[in-house]
C-alpha positions in Angstrom: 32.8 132.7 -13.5 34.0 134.4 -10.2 30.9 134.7 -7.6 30.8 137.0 -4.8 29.6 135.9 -1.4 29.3 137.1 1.9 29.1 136.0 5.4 28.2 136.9 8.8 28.9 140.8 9.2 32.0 140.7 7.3 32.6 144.5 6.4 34.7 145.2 3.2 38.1 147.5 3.7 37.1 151.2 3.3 38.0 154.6 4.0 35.3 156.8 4.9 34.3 159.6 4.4 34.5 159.8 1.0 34.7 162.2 -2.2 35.8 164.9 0.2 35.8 168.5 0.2 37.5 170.6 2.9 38.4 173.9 3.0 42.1 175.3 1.7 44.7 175.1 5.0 41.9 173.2 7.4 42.2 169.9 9.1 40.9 166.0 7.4 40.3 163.4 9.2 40.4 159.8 7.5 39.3 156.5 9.1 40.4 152.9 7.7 38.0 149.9 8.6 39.2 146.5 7.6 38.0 143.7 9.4 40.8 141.3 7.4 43.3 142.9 9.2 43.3 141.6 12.7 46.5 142.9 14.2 46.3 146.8 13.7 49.1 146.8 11.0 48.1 149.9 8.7 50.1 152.8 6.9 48.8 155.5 4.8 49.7 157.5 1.4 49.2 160.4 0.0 49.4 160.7 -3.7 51.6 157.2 -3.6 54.5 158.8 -1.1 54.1 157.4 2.5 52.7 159.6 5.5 54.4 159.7 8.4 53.2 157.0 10.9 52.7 159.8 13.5 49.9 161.0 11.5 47.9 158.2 11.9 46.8 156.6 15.1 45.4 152.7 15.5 41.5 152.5 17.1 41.7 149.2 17.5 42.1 145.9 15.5 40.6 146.9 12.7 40.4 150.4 12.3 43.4 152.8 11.3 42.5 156.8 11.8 44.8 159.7 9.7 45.2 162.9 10.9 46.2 165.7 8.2 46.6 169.2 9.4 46.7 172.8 7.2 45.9 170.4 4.0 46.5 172.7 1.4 46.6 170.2 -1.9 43.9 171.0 -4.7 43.4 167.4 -5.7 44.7 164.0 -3.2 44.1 160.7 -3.2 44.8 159.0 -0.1 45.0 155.7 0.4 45.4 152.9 3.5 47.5 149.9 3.1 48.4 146.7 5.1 51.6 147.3 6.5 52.2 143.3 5.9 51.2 142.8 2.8 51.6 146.8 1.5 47.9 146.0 -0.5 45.5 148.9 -0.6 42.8 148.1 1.8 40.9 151.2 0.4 41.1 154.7 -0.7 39.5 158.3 -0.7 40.0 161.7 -3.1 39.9 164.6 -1.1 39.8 168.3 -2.7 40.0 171.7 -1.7 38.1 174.8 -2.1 38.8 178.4 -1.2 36.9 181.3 -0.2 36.5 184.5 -2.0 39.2 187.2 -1.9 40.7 190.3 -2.9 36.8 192.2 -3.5 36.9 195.1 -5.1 34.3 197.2 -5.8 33.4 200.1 -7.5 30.6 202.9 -8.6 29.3 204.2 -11.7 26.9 205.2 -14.2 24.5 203.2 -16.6 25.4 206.4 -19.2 28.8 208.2 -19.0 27.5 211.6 -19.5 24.8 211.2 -16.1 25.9 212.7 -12.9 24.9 212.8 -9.4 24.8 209.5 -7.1 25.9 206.8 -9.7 23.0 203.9 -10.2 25.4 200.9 -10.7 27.6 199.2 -8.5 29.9 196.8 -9.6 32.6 194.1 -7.7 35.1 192.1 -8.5 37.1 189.4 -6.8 39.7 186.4 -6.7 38.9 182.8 -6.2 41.3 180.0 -6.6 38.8 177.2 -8.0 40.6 173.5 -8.7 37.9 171.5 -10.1 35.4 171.6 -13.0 32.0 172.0 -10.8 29.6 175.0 -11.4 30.1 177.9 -8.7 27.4 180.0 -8.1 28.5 183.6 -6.4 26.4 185.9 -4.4 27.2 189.3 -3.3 25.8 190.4 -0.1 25.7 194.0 -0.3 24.8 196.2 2.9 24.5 199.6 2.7 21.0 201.4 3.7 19.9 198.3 2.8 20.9 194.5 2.4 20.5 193.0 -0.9 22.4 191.1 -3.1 23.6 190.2 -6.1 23.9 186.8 -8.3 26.9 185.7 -10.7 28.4 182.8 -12.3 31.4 184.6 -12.3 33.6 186.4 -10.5 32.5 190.1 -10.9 28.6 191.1 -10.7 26.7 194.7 -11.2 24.0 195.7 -9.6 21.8 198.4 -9.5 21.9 200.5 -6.4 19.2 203.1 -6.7 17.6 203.6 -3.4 19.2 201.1 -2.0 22.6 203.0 -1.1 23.4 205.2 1.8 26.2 207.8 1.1 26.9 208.6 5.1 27.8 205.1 5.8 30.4 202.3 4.2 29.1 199.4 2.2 30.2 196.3 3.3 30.5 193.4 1.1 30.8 189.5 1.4 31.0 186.8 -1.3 29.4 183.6 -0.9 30.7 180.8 -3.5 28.1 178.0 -3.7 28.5 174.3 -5.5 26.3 171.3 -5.0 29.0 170.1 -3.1 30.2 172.8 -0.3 29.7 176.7 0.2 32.7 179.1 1.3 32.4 182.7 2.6 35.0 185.4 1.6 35.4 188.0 4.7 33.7 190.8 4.6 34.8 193.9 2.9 34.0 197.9 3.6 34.5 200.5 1.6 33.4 204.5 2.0 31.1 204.9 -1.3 32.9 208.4 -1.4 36.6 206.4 -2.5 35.2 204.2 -5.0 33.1 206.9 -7.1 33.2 206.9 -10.8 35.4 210.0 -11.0 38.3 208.0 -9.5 41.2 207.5 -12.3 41.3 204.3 -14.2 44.0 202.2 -14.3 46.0 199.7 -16.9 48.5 197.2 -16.1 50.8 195.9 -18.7 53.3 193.1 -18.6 56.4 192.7 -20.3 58.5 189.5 -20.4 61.4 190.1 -18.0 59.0 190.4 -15.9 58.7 194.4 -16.2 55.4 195.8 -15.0 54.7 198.8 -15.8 51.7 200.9 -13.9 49.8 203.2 -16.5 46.6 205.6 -15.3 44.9 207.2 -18.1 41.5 209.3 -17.8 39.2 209.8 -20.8 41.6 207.6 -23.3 44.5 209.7 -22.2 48.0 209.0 -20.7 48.9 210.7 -18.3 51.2 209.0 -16.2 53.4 206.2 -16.1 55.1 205.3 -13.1 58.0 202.9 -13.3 58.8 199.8 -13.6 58.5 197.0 -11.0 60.3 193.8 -10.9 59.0 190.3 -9.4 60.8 187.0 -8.7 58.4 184.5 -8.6 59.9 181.7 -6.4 58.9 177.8 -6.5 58.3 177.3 -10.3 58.6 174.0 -11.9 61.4 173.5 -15.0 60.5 173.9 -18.3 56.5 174.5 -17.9 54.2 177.0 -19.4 53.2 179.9 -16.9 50.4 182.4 -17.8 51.4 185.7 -16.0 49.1 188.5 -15.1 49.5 191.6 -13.2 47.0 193.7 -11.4 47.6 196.9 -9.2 46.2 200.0 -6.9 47.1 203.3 -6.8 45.5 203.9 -3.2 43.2 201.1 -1.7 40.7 200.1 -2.4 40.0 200.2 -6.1 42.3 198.1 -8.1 42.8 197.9 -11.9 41.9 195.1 -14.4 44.8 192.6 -14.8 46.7 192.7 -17.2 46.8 190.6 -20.5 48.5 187.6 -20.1 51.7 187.0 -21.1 52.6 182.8 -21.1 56.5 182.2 -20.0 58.4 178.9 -20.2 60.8 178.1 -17.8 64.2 177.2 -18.1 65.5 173.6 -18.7 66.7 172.2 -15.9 69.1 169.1 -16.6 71.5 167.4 -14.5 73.8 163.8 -15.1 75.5 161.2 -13.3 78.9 159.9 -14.4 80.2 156.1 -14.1 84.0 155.8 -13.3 85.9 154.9 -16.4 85.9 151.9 -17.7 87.4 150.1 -20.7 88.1 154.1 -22.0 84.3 154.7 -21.5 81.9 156.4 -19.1 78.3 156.4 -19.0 76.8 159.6 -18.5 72.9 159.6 -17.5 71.5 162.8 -18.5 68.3 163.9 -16.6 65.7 166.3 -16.6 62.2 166.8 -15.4 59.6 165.0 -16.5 57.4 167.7 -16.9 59.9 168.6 -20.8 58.5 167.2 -24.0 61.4 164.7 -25.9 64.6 165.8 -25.8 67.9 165.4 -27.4 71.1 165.4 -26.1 74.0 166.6 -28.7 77.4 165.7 -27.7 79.5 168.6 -29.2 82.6 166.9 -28.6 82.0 164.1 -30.8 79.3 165.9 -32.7 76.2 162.9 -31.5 72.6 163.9 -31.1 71.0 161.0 -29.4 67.4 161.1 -29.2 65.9 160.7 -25.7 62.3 159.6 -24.9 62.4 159.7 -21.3 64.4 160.6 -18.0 67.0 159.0 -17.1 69.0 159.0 -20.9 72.0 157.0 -21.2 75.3 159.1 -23.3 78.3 157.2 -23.4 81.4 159.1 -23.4 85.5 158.7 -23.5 87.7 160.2 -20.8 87.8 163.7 -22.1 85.7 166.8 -21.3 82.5 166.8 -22.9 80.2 169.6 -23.1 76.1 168.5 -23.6 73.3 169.8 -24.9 70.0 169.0 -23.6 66.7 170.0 -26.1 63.6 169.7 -25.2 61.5 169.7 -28.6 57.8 170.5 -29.2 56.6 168.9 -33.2 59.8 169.2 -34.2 61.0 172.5 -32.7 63.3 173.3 -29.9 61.3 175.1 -27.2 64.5 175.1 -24.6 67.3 174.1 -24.0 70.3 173.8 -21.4 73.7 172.3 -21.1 76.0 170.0 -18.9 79.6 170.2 -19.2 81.3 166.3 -18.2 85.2 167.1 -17.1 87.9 165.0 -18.2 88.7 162.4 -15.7 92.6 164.0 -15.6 91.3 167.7 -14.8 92.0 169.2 -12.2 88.6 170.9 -10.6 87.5 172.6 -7.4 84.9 170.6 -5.1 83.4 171.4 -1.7 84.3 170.1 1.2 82.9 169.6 4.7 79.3 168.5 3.7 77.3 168.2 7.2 73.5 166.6 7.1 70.7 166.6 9.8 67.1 165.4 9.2 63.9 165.9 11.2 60.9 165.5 10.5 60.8 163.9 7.0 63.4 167.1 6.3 66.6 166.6 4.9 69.6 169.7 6.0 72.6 170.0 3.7 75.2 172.5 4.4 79.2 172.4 3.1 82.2 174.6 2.8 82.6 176.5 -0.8 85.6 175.8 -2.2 88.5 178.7 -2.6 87.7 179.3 -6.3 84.7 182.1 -7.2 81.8 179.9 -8.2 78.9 180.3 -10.1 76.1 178.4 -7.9 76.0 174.7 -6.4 74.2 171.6 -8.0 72.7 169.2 -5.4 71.4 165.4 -6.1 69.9 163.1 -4.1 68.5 159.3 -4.3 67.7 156.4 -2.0 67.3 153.4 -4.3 70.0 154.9 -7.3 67.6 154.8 -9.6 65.4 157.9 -9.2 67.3 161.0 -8.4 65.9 164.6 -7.7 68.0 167.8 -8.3 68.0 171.0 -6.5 70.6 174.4 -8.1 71.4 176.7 -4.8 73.2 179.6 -4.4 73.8 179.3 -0.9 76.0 176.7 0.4 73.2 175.0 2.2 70.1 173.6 0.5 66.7 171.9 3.0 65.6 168.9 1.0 61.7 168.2 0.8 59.0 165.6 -0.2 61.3 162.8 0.8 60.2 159.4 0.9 59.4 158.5 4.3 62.2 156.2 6.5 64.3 155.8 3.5 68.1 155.8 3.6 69.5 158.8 1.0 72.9 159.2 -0.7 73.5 163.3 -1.7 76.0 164.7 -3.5 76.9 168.2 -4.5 78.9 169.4 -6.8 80.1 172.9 -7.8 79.4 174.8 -10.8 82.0 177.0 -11.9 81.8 180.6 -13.6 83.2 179.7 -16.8 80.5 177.0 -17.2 82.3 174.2 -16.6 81.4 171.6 -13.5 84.0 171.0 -10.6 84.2 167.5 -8.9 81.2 166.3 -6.8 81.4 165.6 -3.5 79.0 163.0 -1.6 77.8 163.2 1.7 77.6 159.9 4.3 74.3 158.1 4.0 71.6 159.8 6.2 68.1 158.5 6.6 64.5 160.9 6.0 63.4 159.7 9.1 63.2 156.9 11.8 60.8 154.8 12.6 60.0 152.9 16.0 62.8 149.9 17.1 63.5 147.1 15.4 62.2 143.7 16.7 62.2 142.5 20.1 63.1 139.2 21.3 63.7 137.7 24.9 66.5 135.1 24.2 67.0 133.7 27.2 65.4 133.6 30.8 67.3 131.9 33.9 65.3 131.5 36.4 66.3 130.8 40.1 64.0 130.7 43.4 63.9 134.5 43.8 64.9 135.7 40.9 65.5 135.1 37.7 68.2 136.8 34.9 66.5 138.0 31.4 68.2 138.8 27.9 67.1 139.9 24.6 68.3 140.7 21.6 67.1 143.8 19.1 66.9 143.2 15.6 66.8 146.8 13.2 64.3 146.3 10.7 65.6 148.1 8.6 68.7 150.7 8.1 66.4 153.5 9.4 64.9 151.9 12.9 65.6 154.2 15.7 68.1 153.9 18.4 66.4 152.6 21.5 67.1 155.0 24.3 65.3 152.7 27.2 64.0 149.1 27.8 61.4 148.4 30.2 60.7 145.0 31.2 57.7 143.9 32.8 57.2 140.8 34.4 53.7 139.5 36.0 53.6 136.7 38.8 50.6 134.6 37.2 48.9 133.8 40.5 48.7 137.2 42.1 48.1 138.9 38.1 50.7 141.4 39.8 52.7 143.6 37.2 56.0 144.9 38.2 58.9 146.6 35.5 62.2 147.9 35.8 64.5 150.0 33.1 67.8 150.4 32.0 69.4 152.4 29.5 68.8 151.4 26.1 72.6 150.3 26.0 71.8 147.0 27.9 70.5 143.9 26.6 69.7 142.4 30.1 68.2 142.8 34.1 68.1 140.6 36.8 64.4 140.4 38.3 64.8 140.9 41.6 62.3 139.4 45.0 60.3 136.7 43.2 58.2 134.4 44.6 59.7 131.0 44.9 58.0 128.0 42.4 55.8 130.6 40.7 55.0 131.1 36.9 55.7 134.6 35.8 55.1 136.2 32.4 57.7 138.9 31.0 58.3 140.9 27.8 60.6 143.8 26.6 59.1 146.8 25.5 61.8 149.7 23.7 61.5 153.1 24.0 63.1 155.7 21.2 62.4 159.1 20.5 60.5 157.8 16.8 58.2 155.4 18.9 58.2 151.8 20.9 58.0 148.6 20.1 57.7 145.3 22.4 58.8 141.8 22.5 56.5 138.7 22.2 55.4 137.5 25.6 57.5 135.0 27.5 56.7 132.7 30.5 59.2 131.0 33.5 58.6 129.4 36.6 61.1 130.2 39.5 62.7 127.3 41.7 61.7 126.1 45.1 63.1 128.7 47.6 66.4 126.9 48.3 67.2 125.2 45.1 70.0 127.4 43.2 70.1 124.7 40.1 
């Protein structure tokens, strides 16, 4: 039977605060306090993928604090992590809210056939809500007077006899309330003359494509329709479900209803791998994003459907063309599909060539030169352990690669694909890292001392393929009886320095410290003891 104890003031690992709310695009501030961790070695993540180690600065021994500007995800967990070990030392979830936008208000009447100043007053507005907790709204209404209105939802009608003034605008503010924060929309004037019953009413309708088409009718009756807009909606994930809805305004501020919704899946977006040949065979792994239901992948060449659970699916092929077909297949029906044409290993195809990379910042820049041939678009891949890849389609022939694991070393290839639907030859780029982080490690290898002087080396070990080029060393050196500290640099190409006007039979302390532009790191501390002035040996 396990038994917990505790002793002294030991404090658990934590990250405080916790369950936190913050508003859309604001600033979080995280703190990690572990007193098991007694040399300062923390890193943070966010949703499992590593923050850079600029965000995060060390308070001391035992406490770690993350910085995280313009946070703008609905729903994080972040956690802190010994840097030795990688365990979790503790975690938070943090969530955003928005405020209240896009009001839109309007008057009326209680009974269509009343005139005069209309008795009801009625607004409507947007709010971007993440989570499951009750929001309470209330409508702040000031005209010849201030009063309010209370809603569970996002419209609410009031009545504004003797309340309204028709010489002055209304202004308006929404206040959404939970048990857990409260957020204020800005505040919103209209002139009660613009928003009066009388004005037209308008329909939106949405057609797949996406056509919108902007209808304003009066008493039941059409009687104009405008045209038809088109809308690219950018940054959509492959082969999800999408609920689209329209709204528009003929002149500000009264906007119509929006429109019925009309749900749209995306298209399929597959990509593959190829081995080299071997034995007559290559294996082709067919990918696609995890997002698709099970999918099959029919080989029409040799007239196979294999059936494919999951991301990455192994096809094995011969050395002749191949053309694939990826389903993605919801109880037993095929909701999309898309297809992946595998050259022969004798054809002749068009590749690009000159493939340049830079990175900054966690940021990953690919640009190339297209090849002579017309082409249809460019597939890029990209992978730092092999295993996972992640795929990008451009039209451009440069693509900016994101949400790249942090200090990892990345192989990206691209590879054309022609107007005829076939797939030219890919093309890989050399190896580039996501980032760098601070030097490798430090070590003084050798000190020879002499009476007034002494000559120091060290060696600099990367830690890994992506530790930064050191650009400096400093070496500081402290004469033990005075507890004076003196340094002197050289350029990070030199792996020595010869302390110069030491004290003759005197211990002095030294270490290395390496500067680079991702951060420093230092040596251990070494001691030596210079010769009697005189002795050389």
């Amino acid at each position: 039977m396990p038994v917990l104890f505790s002793l002294g003031h030991f404090q658990p690992c934590r990250v405080f605060p916790t369950d936190l709310f913050v508003e859309v695009g604001s600033s979080v501030w995280l703190v990690c306090s572990c007193d098991s961790v007694r040399n300062g070695k923390f890193f943070w993540t966010l949703n499992r993928k590593s923050v850079d180690e600029k965000l995060s600065k060390r308070i001391n021994a035992t406490h770690s604090m993350l910085s995280l500007t313009n946070f703008i995800h609905s729903h994080a967990t972040v956690e802190c992590h010994n840097t030795e070990t990688t365990q979790i030392l503790g975690g938070t979830i943090v969530r955003t809210y928005s405020k209240p936008q896009n009001i839109s208000c309007f008057l009326h009447y209680e009974n269509p056939t009343d005139d005069g100043v209309p008795q009801l007053f009625t607004c409507t507005w947007e709010h971007q809500t993440h989570n499951s907790k009750t929001i309470n709204y209330i409508v702040n209404i000031e005209s010849a007077d201030v009063f309010s209105c209370i809603s569970s939802v996002k419209s609410c009608t009031v009545n504004v006899f003797s309340h309204l003034s028709l010489s002055r605008n209304i202004a308006v503010t929404v206040k959404a309330e939970t048990a857990s924060w409260t957020s204020r929309s800005d505040s919103y004037e209209v002139n009660p003359f613009s928003i009066s019953s009388e004005t037209e009413e308008m329909k939106v309708f949405v057609y797949i494509g996406i056509c919108v088409c902007f209808l304003s009718h009066l008493s039941d009756q059409i009687i104009n329709c405008w045209s038809c807009f088109n809308a690219t909606i950018e940054d959509v994930e492959s082969c999800t479900f999408y609920n689209i809805s329209v709204r528009c305004a003929l002149t500000e501020p009264t906007w119509s209803d929006w429109s019925p919704e009309e749900t749209v899946l995306t298209k399929l977006l597959s990509w593959r791998k190829v081995s080299e040949l071997e034995n007559y065979k290559r294996i082709v792994h067919v990918m696609w994003t995890v997002s698709c239901f099970t999918a099959y992948g029919e080989n029409t060449a040799e007239g196979n459907s294999t059936p494919c659970l999951s991301s990455p699916c192994d096809i094995e092929v011969d050395e002749h063309a191949h053309q694939i077909h990826v389903r993605a297949v919801q109880d037993e029906n095929v909701i999309v599909q898309d297809s992946i044409y595998v050259p022969a290993v004798s054809e002749s195809l068009p590749r690009v060539t000159d493939i340049q990379t830079s990175s900054d910042k966690g940021v990953i820049l690919v640009s190339w030169t297209a090849p002579k041939e017309p082409v249809r678009s460019y597939m890029i891949d990209w992978t730092h352990n092999g295993n996972q890849y992640e795929w990008a389609e451009s039209k451009n022939t440069n693509a900016t690669l994101l949400d790249l694991q942090d200090r990892k070393q990345y192989n990206i290839t691209v590879t054309p694909l022609l107007l005829d639907g076939r797939t030219g030859r890919s093309t890989q780029a050399l190896q580039i890292c996501s980032g760098f982080g601070a030097p490798g490690r430090i070590t003084v290898s050798d000190v020879e001392p002499y009476d007034t002087s002494a000559f120091v080396s060290w060696d600099t070990k990367p830690e890994d393929v992506c530790s930064d080029a050191v650009v400096k060393y400093t070496v500081f050196y402290r004469n033990q009886s005075t507890k004076t500290l003196q340094n002197v640099t050289v350029d990070g190409e030199k792996l020595y320095v010869s302390l110069k006007d030491l004290t003759p039979a005197t211990q002095y302390s030294v270490y290395v410290e390496g500067a680079a532009e991702s951060g420093q790191t230092r040596s251990e501390e070494s001691f030596f003891t210079t010769k009697r002035f005189g002795k050389k040996t």
